[in-house]
N, C-alpha and C positions, 0 to 999 in steps of 0.2 A: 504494500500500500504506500501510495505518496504521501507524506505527509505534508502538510500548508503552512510554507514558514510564515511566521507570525513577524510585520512590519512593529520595527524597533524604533518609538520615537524618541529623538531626542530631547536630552533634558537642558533647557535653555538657561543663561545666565541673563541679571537684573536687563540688561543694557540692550540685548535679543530680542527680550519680551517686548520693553516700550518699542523697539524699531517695529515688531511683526505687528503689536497694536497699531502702531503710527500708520502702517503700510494696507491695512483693515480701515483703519478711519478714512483713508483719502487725505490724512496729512500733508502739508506742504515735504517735499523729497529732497535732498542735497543733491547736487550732482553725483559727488562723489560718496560714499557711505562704508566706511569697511566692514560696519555693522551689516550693513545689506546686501552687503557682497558673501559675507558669511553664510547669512540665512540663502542666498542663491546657491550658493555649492552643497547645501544642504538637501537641498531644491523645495523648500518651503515658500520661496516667493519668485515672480516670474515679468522681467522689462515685458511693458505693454504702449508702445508707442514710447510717449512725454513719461506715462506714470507707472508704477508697479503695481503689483497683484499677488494675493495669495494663491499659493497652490490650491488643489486640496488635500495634503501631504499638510502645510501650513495650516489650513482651516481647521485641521485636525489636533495639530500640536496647541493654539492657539485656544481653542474651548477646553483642551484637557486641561492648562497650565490656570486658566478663568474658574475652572470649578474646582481645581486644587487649592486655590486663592479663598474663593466662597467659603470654603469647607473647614476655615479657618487657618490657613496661613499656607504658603508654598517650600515644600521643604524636598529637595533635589535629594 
C-alpha cells in the first residue's frame, strides 16, 4: 500500500507572520523584502503582477498560526 505523505508546515518566526498577514491584507509591498523572499522559496506567497498573493500552501500556514494565537498564545 502507498502510503500519503503528510505536507509538513512550517513553523514561522514573529517577522514571517506580520509579512504573510501584510501580504493577506493587500498591505502596501517594499520592492525589495527578504522577509518575502523567504516566504517565496517556501512557496507560501506568489509575485502577481505590481502585488503578491498567498498560496494556498500560505493560506494554510496562515489560519493555522491565527488559531494557534486565539487558542491563547503561539508557541513554535
Amino acid at each position: 500500500m502507498a502510503e500519503k505523505e503528510k505536507a509538513v508546515l512550517p513553523i514561522l518566526n514573529q517577522a514571517q507572520r506580520a509579512t504573510l498577514e501584510g501580504v493577506s491584507n493587500r498591505r502596501a509591498q517594499l520592492p525589495s523584502d527578504t522577509t518575502r523572499d523567504e516566504l517565496a522559496e517556501l512557496g507560501l506567497v506568489v509575485k502577481q503582477g505590481a502585488k503578491w498573493a498567498l498560496t494556498p500552501k500560505g493560506k494554510k500556514v496562515l489560519s493555522l498560526s491565527s488559531s494557534k494565537r486565539n487558542l491563547g498564545g503561539f508557541r513554535p
